[in-house]
VOTI-139243 format. One line per 10 residues: for each residue x, y, z of N, C-alpha, C, O. Coordinates in Angstrom, 3 decimals, always signed. Layout:
BEGIN
X/Y/Z/X/Y/Z/X/Y/Z/X/Y/Z; ...
# end
This chain:
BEGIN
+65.887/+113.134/+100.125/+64.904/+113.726/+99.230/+63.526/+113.542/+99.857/+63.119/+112.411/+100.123; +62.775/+114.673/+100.106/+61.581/+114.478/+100.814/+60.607/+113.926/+99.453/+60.645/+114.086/+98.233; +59.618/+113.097/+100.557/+58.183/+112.768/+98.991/+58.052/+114.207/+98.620/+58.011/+114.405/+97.405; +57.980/+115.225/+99.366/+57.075/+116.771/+98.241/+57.974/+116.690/+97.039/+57.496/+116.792/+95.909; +59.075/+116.537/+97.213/+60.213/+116.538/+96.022/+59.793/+115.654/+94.790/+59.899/+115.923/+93.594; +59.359/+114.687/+95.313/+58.913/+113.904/+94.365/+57.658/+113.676/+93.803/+57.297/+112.887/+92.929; +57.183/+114.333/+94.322/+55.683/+114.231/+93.722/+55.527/+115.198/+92.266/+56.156/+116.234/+92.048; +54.344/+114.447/+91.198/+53.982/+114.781/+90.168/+52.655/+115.256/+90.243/+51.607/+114.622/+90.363; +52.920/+116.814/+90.129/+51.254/+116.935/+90.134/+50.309/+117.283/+88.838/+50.720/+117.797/+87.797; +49.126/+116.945/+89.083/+48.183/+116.692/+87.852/+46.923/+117.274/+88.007/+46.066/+116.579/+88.554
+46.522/+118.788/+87.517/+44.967/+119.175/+87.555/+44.520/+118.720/+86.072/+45.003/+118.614/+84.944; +43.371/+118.525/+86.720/+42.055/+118.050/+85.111/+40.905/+119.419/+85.494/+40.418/+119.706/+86.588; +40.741/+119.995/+84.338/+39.802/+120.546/+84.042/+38.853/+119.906/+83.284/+39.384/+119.601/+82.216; +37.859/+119.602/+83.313/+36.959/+118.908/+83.342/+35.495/+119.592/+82.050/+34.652/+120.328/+82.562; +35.400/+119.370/+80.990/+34.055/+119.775/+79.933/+33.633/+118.108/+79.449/+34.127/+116.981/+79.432; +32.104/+118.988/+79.009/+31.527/+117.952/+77.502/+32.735/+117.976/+76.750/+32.960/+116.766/+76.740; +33.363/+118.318/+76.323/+34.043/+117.843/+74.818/+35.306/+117.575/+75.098/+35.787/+116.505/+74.724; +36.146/+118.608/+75.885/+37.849/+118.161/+76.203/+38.071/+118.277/+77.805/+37.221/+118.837/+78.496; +39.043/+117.821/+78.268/+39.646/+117.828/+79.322/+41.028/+118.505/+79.198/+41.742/+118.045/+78.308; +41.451/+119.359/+79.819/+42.645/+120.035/+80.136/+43.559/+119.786/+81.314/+43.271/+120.127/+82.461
+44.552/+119.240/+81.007/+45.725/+118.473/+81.892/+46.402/+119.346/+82.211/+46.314/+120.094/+81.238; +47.193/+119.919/+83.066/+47.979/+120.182/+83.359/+48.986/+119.778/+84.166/+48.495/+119.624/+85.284; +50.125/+119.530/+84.177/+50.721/+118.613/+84.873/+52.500/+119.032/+85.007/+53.214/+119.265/+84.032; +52.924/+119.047/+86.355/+54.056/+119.751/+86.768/+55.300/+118.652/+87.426/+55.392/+118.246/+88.584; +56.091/+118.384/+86.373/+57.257/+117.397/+87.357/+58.394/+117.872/+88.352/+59.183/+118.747/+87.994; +58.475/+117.261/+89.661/+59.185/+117.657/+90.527/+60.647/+118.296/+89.738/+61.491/+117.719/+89.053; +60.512/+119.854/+90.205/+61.984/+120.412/+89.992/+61.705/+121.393/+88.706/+62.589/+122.214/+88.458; +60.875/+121.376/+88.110/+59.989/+121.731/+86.789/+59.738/+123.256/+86.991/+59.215/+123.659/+88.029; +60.176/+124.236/+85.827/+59.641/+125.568/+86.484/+58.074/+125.842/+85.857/+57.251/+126.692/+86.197; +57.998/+124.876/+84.899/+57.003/+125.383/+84.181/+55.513/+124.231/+84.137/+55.736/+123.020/+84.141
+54.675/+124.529/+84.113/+53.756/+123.282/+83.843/+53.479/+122.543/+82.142/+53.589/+123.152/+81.079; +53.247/+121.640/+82.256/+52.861/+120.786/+80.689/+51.722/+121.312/+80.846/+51.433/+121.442/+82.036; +50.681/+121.794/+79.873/+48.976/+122.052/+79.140/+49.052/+120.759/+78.018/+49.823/+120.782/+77.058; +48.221/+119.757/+78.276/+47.695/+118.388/+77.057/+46.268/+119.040/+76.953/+45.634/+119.777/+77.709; +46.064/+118.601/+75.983/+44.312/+118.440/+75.669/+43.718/+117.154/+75.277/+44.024/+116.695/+74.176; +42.880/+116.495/+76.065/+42.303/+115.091/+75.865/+40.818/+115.238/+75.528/+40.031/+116.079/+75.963; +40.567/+114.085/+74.525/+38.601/+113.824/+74.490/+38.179/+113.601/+75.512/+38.563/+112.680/+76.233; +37.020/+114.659/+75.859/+36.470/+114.256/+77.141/+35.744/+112.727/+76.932/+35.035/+112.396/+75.982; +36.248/+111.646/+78.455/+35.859/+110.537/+78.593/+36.856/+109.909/+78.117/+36.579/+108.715/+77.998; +38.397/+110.280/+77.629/+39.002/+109.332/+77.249/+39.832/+108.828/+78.246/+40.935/+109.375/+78.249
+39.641/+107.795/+79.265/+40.374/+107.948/+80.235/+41.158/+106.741/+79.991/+41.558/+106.319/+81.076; +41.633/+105.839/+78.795/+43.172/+105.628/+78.454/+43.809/+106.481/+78.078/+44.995/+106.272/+78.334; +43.615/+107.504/+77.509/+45.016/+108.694/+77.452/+45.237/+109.393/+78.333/+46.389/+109.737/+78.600; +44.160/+109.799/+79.033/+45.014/+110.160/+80.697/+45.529/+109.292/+81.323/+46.291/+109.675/+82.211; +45.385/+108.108/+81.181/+46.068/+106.801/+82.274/+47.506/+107.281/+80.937/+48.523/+107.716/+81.479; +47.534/+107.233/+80.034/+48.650/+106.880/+79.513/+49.514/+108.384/+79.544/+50.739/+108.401/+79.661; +48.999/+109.162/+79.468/+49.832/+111.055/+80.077/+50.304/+110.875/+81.394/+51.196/+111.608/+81.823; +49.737/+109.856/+82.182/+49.870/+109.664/+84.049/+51.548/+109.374/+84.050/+52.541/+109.977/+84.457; +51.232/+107.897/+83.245/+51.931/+106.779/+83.075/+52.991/+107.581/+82.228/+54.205/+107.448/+82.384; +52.486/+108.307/+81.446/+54.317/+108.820/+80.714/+55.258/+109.815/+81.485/+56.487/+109.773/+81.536
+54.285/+110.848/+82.156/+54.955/+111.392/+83.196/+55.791/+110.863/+84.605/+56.584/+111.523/+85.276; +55.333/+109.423/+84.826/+55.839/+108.797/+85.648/+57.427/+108.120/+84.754/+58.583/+107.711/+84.869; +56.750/+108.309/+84.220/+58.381/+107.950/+83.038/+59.271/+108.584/+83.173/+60.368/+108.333/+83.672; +58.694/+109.844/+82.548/+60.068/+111.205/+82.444/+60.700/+111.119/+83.797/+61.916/+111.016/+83.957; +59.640/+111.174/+84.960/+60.682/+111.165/+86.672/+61.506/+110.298/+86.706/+62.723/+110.476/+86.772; +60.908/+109.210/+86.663/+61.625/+108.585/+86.756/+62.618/+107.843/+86.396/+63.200/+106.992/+87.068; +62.866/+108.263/+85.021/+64.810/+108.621/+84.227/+65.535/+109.129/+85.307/+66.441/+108.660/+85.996; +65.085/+109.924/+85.303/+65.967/+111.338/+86.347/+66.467/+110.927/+87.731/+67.230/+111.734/+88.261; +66.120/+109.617/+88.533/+65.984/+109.588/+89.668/+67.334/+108.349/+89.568/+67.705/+107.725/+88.574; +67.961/+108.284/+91.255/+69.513/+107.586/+91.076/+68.353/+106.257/+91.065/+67.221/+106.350/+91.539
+69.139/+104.560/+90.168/+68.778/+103.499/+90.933/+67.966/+103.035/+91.151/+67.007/+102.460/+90.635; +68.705/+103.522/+92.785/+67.661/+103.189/+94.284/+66.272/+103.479/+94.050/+65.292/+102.758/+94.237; +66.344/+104.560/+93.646/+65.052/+105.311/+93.925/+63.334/+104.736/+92.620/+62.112/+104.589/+92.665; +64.746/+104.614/+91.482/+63.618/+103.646/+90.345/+63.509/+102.619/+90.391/+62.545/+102.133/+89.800; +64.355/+101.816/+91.055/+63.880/+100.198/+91.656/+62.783/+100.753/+92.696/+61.666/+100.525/+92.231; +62.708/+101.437/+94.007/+62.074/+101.240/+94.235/+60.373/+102.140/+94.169/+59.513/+101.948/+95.028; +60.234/+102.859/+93.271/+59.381/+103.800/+92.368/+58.739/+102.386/+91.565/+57.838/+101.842/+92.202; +59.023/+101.885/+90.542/+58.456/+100.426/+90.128/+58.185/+99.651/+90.575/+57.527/+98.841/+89.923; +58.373/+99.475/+91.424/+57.425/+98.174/+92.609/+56.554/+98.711/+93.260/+55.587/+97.996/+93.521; +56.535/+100.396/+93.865/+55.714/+100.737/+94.680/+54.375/+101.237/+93.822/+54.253/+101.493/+92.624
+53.417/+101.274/+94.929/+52.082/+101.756/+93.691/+52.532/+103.320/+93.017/+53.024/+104.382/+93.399; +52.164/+102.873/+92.130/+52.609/+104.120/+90.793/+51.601/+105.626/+91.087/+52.005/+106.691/+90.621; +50.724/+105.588/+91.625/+49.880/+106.146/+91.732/+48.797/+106.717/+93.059/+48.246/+105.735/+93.557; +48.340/+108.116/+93.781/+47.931/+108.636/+94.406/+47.225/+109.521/+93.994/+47.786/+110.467/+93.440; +45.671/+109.522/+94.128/+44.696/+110.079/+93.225/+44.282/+111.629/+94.844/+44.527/+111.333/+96.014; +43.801/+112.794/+94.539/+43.385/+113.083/+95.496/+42.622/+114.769/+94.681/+43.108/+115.814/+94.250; +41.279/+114.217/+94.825/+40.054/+114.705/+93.899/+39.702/+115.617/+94.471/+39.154/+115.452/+95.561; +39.949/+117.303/+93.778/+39.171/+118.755/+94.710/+38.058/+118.989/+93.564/+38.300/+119.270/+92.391; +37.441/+118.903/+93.849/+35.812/+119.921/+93.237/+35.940/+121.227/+93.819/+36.012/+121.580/+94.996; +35.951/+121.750/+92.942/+35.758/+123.410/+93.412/+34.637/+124.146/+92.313/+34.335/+125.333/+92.441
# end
């Protein structure tokens, strides 16, 4: 299983008032749309953190032993 396979990806749209998540789990045809208070950044840690959940049900084991020990997380920020 290559990492692209496994990767969870996550755009933030970014306002004064809400933030718009969108967020796509490996194998997924469709994307999740959340809506968060802008500045609330425990419920995006916790949308991160639940999506790292759902994958990782899905995965044999091996792969969630070693998914839980490794850092949970890879941030990589586009401004456009």
């Amino acid at each position: 299983m290559s990492s692209q396979n496994n990767t969870i990806h996550v755009a933030i749209e970014l306002s004064n008032s809400l933030w718009l998540v969108g967020a796509r789990l490996p194998g997924a045809e469709r994307s999740r749309m959340r809506r968060i208070t802008s500045g609330d950044t425990v419920a995006l840690l916790a949308l991160i953190s639940d999506l790292r959940s759902r994958h990782s049900q899905g995965c044999p084991g091996n792969l969630k032993h070693r998914r839980a020990s490794a850092d949970w997380a890879r941030l990589a920020v586009v401004v456009g």
